[in-house]
PALOLUM-384594 format. One line per field, with one value per residue (C-alpha): residue number from 1; residue in one letter; x negated, y negated, z negated. Coordinates in nm, 2 decimals. Each point is the difference from the previous one (the first is absolute). Layout:
<pts>
num [NUM; ...]
residu [a; ...]
xx [X; ...]
yy [Y; ...]
zz [Z; ...]
</pts>
This chain:
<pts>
num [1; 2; 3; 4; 5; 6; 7; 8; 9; 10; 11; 12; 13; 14; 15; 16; 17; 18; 19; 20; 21; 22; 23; 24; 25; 26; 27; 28; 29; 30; 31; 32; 33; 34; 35; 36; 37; 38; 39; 40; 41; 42; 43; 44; 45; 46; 47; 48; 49; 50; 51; 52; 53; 54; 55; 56; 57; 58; 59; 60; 61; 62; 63; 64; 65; 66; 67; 68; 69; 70; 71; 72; 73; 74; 75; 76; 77; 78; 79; 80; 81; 82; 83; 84; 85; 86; 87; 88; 89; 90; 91; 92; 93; 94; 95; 96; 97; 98; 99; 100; 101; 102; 103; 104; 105; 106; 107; 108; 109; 110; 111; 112; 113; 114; 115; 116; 117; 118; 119; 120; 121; 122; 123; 124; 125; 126; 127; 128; 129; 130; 131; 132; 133; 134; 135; 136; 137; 138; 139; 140; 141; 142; 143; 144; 145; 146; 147; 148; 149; 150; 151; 152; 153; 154; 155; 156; 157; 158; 159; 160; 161; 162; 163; 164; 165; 166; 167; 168; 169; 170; 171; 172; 173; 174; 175; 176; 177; 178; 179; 180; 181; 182; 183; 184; 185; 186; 187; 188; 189; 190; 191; 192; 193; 194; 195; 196; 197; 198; 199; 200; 201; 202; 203; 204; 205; 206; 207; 208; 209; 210; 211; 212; 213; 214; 215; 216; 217; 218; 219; 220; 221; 222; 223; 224; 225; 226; 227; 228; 229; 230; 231; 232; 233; 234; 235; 236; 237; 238; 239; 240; 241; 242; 243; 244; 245; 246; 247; 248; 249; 250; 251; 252; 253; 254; 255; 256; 257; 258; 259; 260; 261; 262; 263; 264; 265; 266; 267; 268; 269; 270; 271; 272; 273; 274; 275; 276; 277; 278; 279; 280; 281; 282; 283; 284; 285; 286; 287; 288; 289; 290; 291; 292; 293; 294; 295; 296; 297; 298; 299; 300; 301; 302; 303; 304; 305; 306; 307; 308; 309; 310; 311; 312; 313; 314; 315; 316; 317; 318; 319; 320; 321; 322; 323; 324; 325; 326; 327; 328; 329; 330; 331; 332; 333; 334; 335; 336; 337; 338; 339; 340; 341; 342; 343; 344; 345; 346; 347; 348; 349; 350; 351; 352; 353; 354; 355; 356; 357; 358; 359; 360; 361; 362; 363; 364; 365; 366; 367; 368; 369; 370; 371; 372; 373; 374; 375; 376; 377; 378]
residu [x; x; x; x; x; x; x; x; x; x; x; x; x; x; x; x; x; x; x; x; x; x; x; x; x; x; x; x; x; x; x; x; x; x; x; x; x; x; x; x; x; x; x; x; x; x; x; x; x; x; x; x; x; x; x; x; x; x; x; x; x; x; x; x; x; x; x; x; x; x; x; x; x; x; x; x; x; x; x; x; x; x; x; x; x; x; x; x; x; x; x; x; x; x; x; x; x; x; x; x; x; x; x; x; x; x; x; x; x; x; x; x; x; x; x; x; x; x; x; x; x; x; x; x; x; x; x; x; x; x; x; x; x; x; x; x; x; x; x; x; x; x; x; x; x; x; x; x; x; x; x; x; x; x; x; x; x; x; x; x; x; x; x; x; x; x; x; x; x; x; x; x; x; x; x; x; x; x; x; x; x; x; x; x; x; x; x; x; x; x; x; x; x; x; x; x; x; x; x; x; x; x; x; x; x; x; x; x; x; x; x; x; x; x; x; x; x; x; x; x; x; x; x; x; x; x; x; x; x; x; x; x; x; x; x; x; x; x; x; x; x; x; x; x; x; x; x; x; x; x; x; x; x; x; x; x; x; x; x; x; x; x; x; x; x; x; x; x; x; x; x; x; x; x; x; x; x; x; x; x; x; x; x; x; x; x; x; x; x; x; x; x; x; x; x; x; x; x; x; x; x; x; x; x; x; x; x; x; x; x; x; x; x; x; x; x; x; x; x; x; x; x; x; x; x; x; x; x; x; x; x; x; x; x; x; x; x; x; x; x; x; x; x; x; x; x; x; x; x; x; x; x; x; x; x; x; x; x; x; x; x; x; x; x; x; x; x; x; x; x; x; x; x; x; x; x; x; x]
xx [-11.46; 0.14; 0.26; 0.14; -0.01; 0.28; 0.23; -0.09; -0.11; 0.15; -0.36; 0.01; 0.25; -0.31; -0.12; 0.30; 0.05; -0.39; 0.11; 0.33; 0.13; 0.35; -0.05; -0.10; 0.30; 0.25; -0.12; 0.11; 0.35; 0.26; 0.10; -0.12; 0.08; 0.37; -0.02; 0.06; -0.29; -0.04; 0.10; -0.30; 0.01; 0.04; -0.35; -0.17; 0.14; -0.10; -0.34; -0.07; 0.13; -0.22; -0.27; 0.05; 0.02; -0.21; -0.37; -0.10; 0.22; 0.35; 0.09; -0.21; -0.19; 0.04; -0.24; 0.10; -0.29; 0.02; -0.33; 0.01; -0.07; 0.37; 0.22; 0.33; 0.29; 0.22; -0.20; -0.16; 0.31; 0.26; -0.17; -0.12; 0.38; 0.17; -0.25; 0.03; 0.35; 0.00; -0.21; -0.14; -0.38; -0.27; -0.02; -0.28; -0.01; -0.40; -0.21; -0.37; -0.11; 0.04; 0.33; 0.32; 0.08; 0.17; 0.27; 0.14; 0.14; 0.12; -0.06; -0.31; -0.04; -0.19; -0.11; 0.03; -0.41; -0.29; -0.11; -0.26; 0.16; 0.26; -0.33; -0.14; 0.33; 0.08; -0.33; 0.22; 0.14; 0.40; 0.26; 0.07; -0.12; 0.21; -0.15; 0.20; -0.11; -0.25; -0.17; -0.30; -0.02; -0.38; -0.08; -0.31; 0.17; 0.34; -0.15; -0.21; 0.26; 0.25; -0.34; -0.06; 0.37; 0.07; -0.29; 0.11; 0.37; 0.19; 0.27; -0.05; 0.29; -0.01; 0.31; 0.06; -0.32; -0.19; -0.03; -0.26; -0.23; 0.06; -0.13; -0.32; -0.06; -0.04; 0.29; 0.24; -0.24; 0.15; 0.33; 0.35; 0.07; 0.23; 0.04; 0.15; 0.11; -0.19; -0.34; 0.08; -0.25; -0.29; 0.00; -0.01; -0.23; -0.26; 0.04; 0.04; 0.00; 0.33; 0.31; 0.30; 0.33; 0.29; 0.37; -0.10; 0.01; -0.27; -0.24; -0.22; -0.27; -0.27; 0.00; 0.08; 0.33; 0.09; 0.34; 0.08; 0.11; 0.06; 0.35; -0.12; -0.19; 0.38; 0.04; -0.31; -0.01; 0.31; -0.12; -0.32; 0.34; 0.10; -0.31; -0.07; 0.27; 0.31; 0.27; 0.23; -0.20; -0.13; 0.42; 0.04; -0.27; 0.10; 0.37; -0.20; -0.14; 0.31; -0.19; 0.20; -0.22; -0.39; -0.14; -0.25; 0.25; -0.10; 0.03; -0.36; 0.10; 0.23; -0.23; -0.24; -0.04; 0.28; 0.06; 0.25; -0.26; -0.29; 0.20; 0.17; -0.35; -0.13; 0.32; -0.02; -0.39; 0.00; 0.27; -0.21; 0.15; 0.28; -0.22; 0.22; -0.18; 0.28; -0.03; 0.11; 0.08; -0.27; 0.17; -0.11; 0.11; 0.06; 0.05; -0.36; 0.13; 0.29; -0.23; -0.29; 0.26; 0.18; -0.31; -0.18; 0.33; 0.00; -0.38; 0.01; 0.26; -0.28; 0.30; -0.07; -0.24; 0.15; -0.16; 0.05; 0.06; 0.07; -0.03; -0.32; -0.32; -0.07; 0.04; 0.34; 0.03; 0.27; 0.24; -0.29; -0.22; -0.21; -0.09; 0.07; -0.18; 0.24; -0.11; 0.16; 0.10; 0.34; 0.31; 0.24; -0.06; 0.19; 0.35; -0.06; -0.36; 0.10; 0.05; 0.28; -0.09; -0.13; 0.29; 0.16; 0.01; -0.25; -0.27; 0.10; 0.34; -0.22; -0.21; 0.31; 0.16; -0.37; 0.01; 0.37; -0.06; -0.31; 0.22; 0.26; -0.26; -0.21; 0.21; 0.01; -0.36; -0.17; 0.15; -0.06; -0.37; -0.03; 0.11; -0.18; -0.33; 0.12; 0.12; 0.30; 0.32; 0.25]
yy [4.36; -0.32; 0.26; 0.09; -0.37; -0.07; 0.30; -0.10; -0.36; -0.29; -0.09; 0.22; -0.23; -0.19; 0.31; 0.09; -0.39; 0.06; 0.30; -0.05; -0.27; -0.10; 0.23; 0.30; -0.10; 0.00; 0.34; 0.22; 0.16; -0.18; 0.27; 0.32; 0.34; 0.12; 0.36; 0.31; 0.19; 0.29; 0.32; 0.22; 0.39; 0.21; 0.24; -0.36; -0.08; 0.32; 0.01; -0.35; 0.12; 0.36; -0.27; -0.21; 0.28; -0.05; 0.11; 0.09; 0.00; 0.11; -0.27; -0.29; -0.26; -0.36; -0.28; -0.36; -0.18; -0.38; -0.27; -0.23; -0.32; 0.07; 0.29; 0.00; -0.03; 0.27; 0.23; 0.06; -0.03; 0.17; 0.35; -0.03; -0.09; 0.25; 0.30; -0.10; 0.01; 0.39; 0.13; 0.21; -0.07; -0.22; -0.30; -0.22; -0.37; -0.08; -0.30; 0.00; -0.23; -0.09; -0.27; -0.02; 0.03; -0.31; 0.09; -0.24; -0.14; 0.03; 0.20; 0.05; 0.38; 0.17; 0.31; 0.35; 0.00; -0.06; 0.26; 0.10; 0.06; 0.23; 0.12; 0.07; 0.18; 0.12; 0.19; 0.22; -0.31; -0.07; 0.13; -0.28; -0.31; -0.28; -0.28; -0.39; -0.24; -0.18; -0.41; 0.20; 0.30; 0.05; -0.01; 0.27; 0.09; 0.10; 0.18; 0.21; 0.10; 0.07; 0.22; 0.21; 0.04; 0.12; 0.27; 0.09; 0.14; -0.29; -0.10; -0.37; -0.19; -0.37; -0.21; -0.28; -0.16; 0.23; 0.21; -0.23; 0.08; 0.38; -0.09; -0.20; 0.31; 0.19; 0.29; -0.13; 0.09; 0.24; 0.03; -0.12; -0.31; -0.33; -0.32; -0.37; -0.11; -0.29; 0.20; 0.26; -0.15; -0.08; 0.33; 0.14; -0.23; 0.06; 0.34; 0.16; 0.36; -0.04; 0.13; -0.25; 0.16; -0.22; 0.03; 0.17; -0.16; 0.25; 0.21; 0.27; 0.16; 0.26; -0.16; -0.36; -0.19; -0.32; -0.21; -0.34; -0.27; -0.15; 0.16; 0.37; 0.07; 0.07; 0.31; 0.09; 0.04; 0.20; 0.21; 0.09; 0.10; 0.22; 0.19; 0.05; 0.10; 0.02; -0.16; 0.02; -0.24; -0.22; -0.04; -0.11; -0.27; -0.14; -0.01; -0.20; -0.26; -0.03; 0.16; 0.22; 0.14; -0.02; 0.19; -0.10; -0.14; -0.33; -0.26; -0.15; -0.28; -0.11; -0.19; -0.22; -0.37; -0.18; -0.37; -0.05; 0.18; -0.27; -0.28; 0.06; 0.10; -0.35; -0.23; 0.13; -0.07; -0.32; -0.10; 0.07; -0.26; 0.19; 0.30; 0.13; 0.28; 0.18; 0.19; 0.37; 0.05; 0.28; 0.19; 0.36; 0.31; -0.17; 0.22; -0.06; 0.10; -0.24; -0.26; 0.06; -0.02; -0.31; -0.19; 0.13; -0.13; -0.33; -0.08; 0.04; -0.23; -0.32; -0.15; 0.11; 0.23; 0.23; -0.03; 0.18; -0.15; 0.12; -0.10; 0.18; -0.04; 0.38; 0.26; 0.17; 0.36; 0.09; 0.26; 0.23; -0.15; -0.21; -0.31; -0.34; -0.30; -0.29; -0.30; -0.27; 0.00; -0.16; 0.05; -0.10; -0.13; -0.24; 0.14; -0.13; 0.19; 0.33; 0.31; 0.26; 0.22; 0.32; 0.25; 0.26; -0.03; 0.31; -0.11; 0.03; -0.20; -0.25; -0.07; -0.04; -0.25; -0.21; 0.00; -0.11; -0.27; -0.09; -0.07; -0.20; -0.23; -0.02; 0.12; 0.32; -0.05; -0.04; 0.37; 0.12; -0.10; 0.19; 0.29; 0.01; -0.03; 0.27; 0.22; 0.05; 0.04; -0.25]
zz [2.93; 0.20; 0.14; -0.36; -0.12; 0.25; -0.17; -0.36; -0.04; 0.11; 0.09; 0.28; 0.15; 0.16; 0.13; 0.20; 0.13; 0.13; 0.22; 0.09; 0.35; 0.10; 0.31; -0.23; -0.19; 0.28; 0.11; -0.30; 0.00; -0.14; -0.23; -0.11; 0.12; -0.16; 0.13; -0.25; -0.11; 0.15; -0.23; -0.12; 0.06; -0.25; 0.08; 0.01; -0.35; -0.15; 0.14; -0.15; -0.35; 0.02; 0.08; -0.30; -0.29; -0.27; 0.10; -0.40; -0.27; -0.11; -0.14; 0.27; -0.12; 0.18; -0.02; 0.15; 0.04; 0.00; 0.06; -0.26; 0.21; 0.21; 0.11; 0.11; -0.28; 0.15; 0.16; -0.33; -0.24; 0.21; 0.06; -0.38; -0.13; 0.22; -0.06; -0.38; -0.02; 0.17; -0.29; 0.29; -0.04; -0.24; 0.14; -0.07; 0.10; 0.05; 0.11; 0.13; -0.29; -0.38; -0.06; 0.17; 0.40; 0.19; 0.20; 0.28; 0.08; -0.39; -0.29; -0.23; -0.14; -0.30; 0.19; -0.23; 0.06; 0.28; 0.28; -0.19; -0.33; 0.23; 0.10; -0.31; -0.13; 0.35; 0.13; 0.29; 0.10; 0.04; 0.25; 0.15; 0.01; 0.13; 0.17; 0.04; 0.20; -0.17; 0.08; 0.14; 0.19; -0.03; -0.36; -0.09; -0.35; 0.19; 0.30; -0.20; -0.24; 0.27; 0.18; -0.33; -0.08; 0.38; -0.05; -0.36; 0.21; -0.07; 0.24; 0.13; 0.02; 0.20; -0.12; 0.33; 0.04; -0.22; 0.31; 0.06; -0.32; 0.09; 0.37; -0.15; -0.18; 0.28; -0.15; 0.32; 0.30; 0.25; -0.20; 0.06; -0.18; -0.04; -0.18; -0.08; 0.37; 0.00; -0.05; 0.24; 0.26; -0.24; -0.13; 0.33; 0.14; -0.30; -0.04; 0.38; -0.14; -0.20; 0.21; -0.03; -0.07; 0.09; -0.16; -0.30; -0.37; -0.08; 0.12; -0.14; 0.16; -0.18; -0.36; 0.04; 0.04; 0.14; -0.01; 0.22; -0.17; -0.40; -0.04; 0.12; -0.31; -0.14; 0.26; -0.04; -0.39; 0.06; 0.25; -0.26; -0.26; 0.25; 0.05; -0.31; -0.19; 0.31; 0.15; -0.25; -0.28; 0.34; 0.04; -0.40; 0.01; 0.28; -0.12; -0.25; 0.18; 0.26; 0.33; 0.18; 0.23; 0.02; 0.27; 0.28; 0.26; 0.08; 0.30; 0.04; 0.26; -0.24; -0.14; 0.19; 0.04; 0.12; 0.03; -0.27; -0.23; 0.11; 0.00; -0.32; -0.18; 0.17; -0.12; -0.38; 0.00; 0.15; -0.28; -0.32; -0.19; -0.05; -0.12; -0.29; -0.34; -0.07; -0.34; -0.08; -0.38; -0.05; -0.30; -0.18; 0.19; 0.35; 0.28; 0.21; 0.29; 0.00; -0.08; 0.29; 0.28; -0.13; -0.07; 0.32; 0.18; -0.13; 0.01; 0.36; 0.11; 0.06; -0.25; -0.32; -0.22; -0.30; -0.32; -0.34; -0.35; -0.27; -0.40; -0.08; 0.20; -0.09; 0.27; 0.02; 0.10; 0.29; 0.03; 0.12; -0.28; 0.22; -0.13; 0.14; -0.17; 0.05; 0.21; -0.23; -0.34; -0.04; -0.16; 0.30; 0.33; 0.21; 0.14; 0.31; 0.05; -0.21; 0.21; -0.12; -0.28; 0.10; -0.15; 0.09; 0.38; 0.16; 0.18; 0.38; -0.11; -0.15; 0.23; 0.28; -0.28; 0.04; 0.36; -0.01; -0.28; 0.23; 0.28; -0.20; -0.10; 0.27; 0.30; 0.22; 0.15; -0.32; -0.13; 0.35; -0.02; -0.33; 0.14; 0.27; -0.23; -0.25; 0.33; -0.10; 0.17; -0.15]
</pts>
């Protein structure tokens, strides 16, 4: 837990101060590996999509499944937006308890219903079952849905540090896996049996899935598209959300810690004062996809946190008719702490339009450091 405060609180600022020396400091790289991504074969490719057809039905049935207390805002929105707007499957948005789920570092969510009304209606259990990183990676209620789901035929899929449920669930032993960069040794280190697969975005081993970072849940909702219903409605959505590739080619030491990376997360936390809310003008019909990555982006600069307000303090339902209960009620907010409407921009175009806003009001570093958090090459 002290680990994840540092990503998603400022109060793991303390934490990281604790464990960190000037000599540590001074021996990290100054800069992170630049080097292209190794291409991914094309056997490789097709063995991953065989893998990833749907185990049950024609027409799949996804469950997302959220803990109420905290789970990650895009690794639960994104894969639920994107798989919405391909019309490919039923997608259900569930949390382990009655009331809405948290999502940080923003967001609050009415789920469509609990695990155990998807239970009730669902007795064979769901297709796939996507797991986001969530505040704990032990909870009882999580690990023994994810256990009954697995042995109902379900494919298991860990968004970043998900992986980490799926491993305390025991459905990652003795199987290839991967996961955020900055969990890579915990999850080996706690779970010796998993097999670490470097340079890949995702992985998929005998019924469950894995992905690295924040930003690969976008591939990785695509790549479910294209198994289930083919490349060429894979190639429309991601027209839609600006992506123009999305396979498994990544550059794992690309992403490590560096010293402009510590230094910068240290200089924004020690100037609190300056801590800005920045509001996003939550408004009927809003593309959720659009609106996980900028408020993710901007919630993790150790500058500024995004909030939502909007006129009503009722729920309103996204483009994928999710629904987002508004943090504030207001009918404006302050010009200087608004954040650009979400319109017509696709998603991977909005979220490089945060990063460069990010940068023009906080400098280079500050964008940089977000990106390195999301893993995302900028």
């Amino acid at each position: 837990m002290k680990k994840r405060l540092v990503w998603w609180s400022s109060l793991g600022v303390a934490a990281l101060l604790a464990t960190i020396s000037a000599t540590w400091i001074l021996s990290l790289p100054p800069a992170p590996n630049v080097g292209a991504a190794r291409p991914i074969a094309k056997e490789e490719a097709d063995a991953m999509l065989a893998a990833l057809k749907p185990p049950k039905r024609q027409r799949p049935l996804v469950a997302i499944l959220g803990l109420n207390d905290a789970t990650e805002t895009t690794d639960y929105l994104m894969p639920y937006g994107i798989l919405r707007r391909a019309d490919v499957a039923d997608v259900v948005a569930l949390a382990t308890g009655p009331g809405p789920v948290t999502l940080y570092p923003a967001f609050k969510i009415v789920p469509d219903m609990t695990v155990a009304a998807f239970d009730a209606k669902y007795p064979d259990g769901a297709d796939y079952v996507i797991v986001p990183a969530m505040s704990r990676d032990d909870d009882p209620a999580v690990l023994r849905w994810l256990k009954t789901q697995a042995d109902r035929g379900a494919m298991i899929v860990g968004v970043c540090a998900g992986a980490k449920i799926v491993g305390e669930a025991g459905l990652l032993d003795g199987k290839q896996a991967t996961t955020h960069w900055y969990y890579v040794d915990e999850l080996r280190r706690d779970h010796p049996a998993i097999r670490y697969v470097e340079d890949r975005r995702m992985v998929v081993d005998r019924g469950v899935a894995t992905t690295t970072g924040i930003s690969a849940s976008m591939p990785m909702a695509l790549t479910l598209i294209e198994a289930i219903a083919g490349r060429s409605r894979a190639e429309a959505v991601a027209r839609d959300l600006g992506l123009p590739t999305w396979d498994a080619s990544h550059r794992s030491d690309a992403f490590s810690f560096t010293q402009p990376f510590v230094l910068t997360i240290i200089g924004n936390a020690l100037t609190f004062w300056k801590r800005e809310q920045l509001g996003i003008d939550l408004r009927p019909g809003a593309d959720e996809v659009s609106l996980a990555l900028v408020a993710d982006a901007w919630s993790r600069t150790y500058r500024s946190r995004a909030v939502t307000f909007a006129r009503t303090e009722d729920a309103l339902e996204t483009r994928g008719r999710i629904r987002i209960i508004p943090d504030k009620v207001a009918l404006s907010w302050s010009a200087e702490h608004l954040l650009p409407a979400i319109g017509t921009q696709r998603p991977a175009q909005a979220l490089d339009q945060a990063l460069q806003d990010i940068a023009a009001r906080y400098g280079n570093p500050t964008a940089d450091l977000v990106a390195m958090q999301l893993e995302y090459r900028r």
